[in-house]
LORO-833814 format. One record per residue (C-alpha): x negated, y negated, z negated; residue number from 0. Coordinates in steps of 0.5 Angstrom, whole numbers, plus 500, padded with zeros to 3 digits. Each point is the difference from the previous one (the first is absolute). Layout:
BEGIN
R  east  north   up  num
R     X      Y    Z  NUM
...
***
This chain:
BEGIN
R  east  north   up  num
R   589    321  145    0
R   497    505  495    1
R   493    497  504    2
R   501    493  498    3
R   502    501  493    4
R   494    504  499    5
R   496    494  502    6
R   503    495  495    7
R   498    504  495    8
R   493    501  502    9
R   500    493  501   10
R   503    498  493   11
R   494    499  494   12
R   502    500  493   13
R   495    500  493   14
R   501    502  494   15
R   496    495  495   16
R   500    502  493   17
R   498    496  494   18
R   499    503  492   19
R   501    494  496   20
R   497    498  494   21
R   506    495  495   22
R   496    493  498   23
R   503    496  495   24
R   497    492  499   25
R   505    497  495   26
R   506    499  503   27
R   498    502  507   28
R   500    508  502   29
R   497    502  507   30
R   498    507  502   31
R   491    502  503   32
R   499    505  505   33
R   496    505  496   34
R   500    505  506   35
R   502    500  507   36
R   502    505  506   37
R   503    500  508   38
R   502    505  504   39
R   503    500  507   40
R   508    502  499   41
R   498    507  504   42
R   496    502  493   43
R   505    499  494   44
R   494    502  496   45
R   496    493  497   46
R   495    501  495   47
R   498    494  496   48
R   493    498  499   49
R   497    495  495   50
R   494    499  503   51
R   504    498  507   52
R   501    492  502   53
R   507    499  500   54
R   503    497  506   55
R   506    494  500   56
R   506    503  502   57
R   500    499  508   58
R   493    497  500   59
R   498    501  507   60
R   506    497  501   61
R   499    493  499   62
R   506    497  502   63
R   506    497  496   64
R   507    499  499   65
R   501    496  494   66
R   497    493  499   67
R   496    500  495   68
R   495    495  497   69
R   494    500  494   70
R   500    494  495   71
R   493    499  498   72
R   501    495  493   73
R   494    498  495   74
R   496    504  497   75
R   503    507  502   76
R   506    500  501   77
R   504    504  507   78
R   507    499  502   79
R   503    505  505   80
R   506    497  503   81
R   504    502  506   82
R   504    495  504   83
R   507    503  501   84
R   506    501  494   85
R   504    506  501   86
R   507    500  498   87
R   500    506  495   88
R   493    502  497   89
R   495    505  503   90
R   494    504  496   91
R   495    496  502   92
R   493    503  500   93
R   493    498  500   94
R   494    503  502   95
R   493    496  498   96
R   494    503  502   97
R   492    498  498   98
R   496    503  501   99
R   501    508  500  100
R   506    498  493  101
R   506    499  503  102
R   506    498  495  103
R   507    501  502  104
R   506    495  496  105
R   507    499  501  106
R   505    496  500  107
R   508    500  500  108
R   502    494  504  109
R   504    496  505  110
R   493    496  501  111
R   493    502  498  112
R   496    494  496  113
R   496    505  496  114
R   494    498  496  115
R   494    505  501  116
R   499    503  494  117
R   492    503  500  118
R   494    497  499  119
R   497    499  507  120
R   493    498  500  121
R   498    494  503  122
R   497    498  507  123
R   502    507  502  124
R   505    502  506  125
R   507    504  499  126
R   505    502  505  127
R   507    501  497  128
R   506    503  504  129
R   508    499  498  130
R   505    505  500  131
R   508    498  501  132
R   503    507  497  133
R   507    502  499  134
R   501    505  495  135
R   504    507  504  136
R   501    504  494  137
R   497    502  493  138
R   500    507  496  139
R   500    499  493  140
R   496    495  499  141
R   494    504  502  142
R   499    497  508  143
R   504    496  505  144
R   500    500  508  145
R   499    494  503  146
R   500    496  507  147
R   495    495  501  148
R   505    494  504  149
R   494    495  502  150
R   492    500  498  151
R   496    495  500  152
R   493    499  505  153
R   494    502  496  154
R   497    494  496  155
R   493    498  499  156
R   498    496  495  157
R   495    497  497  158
R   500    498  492  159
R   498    495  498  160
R   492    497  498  161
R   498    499  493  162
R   495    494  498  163
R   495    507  499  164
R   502    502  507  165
R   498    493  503  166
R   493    500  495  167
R   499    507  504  168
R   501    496  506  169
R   496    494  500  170
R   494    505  499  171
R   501    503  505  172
R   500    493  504  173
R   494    499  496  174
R   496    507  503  175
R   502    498  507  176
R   496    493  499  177
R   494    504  498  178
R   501    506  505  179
R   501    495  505  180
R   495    495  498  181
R   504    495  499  182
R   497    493  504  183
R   503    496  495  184
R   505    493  499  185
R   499    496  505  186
R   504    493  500  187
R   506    498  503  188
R   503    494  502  189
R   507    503  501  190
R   505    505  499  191
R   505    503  507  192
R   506    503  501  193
R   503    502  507  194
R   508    501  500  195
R   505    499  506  196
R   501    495  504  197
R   508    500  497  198
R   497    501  493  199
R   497    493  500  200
R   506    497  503  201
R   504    502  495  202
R   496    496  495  203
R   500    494  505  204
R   507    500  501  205
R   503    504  494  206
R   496    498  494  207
R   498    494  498  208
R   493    501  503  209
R   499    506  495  210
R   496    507  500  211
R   504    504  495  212
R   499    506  498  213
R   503    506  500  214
R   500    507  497  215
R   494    504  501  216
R   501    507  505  217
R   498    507  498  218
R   494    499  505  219
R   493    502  498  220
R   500    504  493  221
R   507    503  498  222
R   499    500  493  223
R   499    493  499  224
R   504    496  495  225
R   501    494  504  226
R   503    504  506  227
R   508    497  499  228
R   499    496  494  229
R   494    494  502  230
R   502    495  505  231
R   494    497  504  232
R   496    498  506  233
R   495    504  504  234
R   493    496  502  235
R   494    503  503  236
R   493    497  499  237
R   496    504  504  238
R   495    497  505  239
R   495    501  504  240
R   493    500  497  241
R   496    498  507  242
R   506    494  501  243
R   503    499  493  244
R   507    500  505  245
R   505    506  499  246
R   502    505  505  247
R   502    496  506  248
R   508    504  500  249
R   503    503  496  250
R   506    507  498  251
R   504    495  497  252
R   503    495  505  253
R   497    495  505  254
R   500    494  495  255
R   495    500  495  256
R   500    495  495  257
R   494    497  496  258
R   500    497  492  259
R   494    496  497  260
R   498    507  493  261
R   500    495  496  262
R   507    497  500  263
R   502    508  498  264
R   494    502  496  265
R   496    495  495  266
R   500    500  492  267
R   507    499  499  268
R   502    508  502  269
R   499    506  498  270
R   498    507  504  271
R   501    507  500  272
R   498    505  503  273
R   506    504  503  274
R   498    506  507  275
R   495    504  503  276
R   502    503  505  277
R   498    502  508  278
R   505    502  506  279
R   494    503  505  280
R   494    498  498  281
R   499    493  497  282
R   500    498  493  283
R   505    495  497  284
R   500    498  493  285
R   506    496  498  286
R   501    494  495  287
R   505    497  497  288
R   499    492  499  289
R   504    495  496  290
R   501    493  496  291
R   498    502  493  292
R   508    497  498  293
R   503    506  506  294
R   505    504  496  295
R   497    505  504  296
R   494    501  495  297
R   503    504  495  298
R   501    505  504  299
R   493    500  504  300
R   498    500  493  301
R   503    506  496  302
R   499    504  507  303
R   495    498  505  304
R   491    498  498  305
R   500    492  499  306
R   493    499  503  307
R   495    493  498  308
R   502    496  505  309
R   493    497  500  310
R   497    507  500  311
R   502    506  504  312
R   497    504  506  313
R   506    498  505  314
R   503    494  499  315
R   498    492  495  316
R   499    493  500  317
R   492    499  500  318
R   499    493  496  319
R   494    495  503  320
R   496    497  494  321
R   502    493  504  322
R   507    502  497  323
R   503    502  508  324
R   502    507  501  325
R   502    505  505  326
R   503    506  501  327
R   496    507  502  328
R   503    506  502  329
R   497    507  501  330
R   498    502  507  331
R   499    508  499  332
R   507    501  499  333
R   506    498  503  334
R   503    495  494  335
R   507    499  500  336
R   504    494  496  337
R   507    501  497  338
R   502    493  498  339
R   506    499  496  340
R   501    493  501  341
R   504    496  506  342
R   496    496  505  343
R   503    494  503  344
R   497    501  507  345
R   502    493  502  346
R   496    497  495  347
R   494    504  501  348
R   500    498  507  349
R   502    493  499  350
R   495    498  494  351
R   494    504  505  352
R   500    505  496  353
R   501    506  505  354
R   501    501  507  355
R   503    505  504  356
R   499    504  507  357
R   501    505  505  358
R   497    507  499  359
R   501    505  505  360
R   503    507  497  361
R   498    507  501  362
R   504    506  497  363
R   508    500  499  364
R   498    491  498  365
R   505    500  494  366
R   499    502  493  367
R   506    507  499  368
R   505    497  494  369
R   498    507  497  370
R   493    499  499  371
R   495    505  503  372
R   498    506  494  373
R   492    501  498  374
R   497    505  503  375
R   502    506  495  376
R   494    506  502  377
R   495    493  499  378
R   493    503  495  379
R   499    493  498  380
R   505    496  499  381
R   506    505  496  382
R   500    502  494  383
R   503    506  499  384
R   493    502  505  385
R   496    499  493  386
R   498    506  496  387
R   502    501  492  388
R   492    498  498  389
R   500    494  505  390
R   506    497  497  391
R   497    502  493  392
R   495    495  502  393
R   504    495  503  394
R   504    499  494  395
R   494    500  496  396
R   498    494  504  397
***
């Protein structure tokens, strides 16, 4: 028995983490930052506080969680922490935020935490954040209290959100790799595609009238996107073979692939922008937002995205003959997405002999995961937390 007992003590791991904090007050808001840190197995009760040491998260190796817990990201830079339960009395709640090597600690004495992020988070960065469900045991004169962690979330990352600086700083990074690459220029094209599911174009025929409406854009390629949750639209590829002018004979995204003329979607009467540039191997995309001049969507585009002339740009445009006709040219160095804001009526299209539609085999999974695929975050060509200070320097003074 004595044997046994002796095993689960050896088996059993605790740690010591220890933070010396720093009081921050921004207005009506306080919040403590870690100045120091140490951690010490509980064999060793001696914890020596470091200030030049990268504090951990409490519990970082273990990344798994208890309570539920979500990050509303709101336009420009704004950061909700709100966990998804309510408790019936209220419990101390505690916040951990970390980016960088600054972690910042803020409290909460609720029965449900719906807490606005007091610090100034930088943009286009990544944070991880970890919620603590405490209940107070015993306090001693105001000086210190004891407390039982009831529930703690997983380690959250985040990425906060791009400025218009940023996007400018990633359109020339787009711009870089078009001349590193040698760009083979604007070829034109007649159409643009998109490949769903069977099921995906029997729910327009049967459920909507005929109508390709959009939905709400996923958090793939960049994290830090503003149009990630906010911006309705539908994906389209333009890219074709240069040999055959014909896109790639399948497809990632579903067996059936769908063809519009470029011209009913991109002409004179809309407006372009500049969105992503992003890869998740080893090709490059470049995405792009486009929309009628009339869409509601243009304010936003306009106040947080690059607006590109939509008669001269490297990626995509309208190229007007001297006859008066026009056509549509895209970039064939780059693979070159379009974001469209807009419904497309498939029925129409299809019986005014201005679209068509056919199979494509499928290689990989053969449909689009619903939460999107990140970008490549270690990538040195298309991130820009990967620019040094004098390259961002010169990037703004462009």
């Amino acid at each position: 028995m004595e044997k046994e007992e002796n095993d689960v003590l050896r088996q059993s791991e605790f740690k010591i983490q220890l933070y010396g904090l720093r009081n921050i007050t921004v207005g009506r808001h306080q919040y403590d930052n870690v100045v120091c840190y140490g951690e010490s197995e509980f064999k060793d009760l001696t914890v020596v506080l470091d200030a030049e040491r990268d504090a951990k998260l409490p519990g970082e190796l273990n990344s798994q969680g208890t309570l539920p817990t979500l990050i509303h990201r709101h336009l420009p830079d704004k950061y909700v922490i709100e966990t998804e339960c309510v408790y019936i009395e209220p419990v101390e709640f505690l916040v951990f935020i970390k980016h960088g090597n600054t972690i910042s600690i803020c409290n909460s004495y609720k029965r449900h935490l719906e807490y606005e992020i007091p610090i100034d988070l930088p943009s286009a960065i990544v944070v991880k954040c970890r919620v603590l469900a405490t209940c107070r045991k015993s306090i001693e004169e105001k000086k210190y209290f004891t407390s039982r962690t009831t529930a703690h979330s997983k380690i959250i990352d985040f990425k906060t959100l791009f400025t218009k600086v940023d996007v400018d700083m990633l359109y020339q990074l787009a711009l870089s790799f078009g001349t590193r690459n040698g760009n083979s220029g604007l070829r034109p094209i007649r159409y643009f595609y998109r490949n769903k599911t069977e099921e995906y174009f029997m729910i327009i025929r049967l459920h909507t009238n005929g109508e390709m409406r959009p939905y709400l854009k996923n958090n793939g390629a960049e994290q830090g996107s503003v149009l990630n949750g906010r911006v309705k639209g539908l994906f389209f590829s333009t890219l074709v073979d240069k040999t055959t002018n014909r896109p790639q004979p399948f497809s990632h995204y579903g067996p059936v692939r769908l063809y519009v003329e470029a011209q009913l979607m991109c002409n004179p009467k809309c407006n372009l922008y500049f969105s992503d540039f992003y890869c998740h191997n080893v090709k490059h995309h470049l995405t792009v937002v486009l929309m009628p001049k009339s869409s509601p969507c243009n304010e936003l585009c306009r106040q947080y995205l690059l607006q590109l002339d939509i008669y001269n740009n490297p990626y995509l445009r309208v190229f007007r003959f001297p006859n008066g006709s026009s056509c549509v040219l895209a970039n064939m160095g780059i693979i070159v997405e379009i974001f469209y804001t807009e419904t497309v009526n498939v029925s129409h299209i299809l019986e005014s002999g201005r679209g068509y539609m056919e199979r494509t085999p499928t290689i990989g999974r053969g449909f689009a995961p619903s939460s999107g695929i990140p970008k490549k975050s270690t990538c040195e060509i298309c991130n820009i937390n990967r620019i040094s200070p004098s390259e961002k320097n010169k990037i703004q003074n462009i």
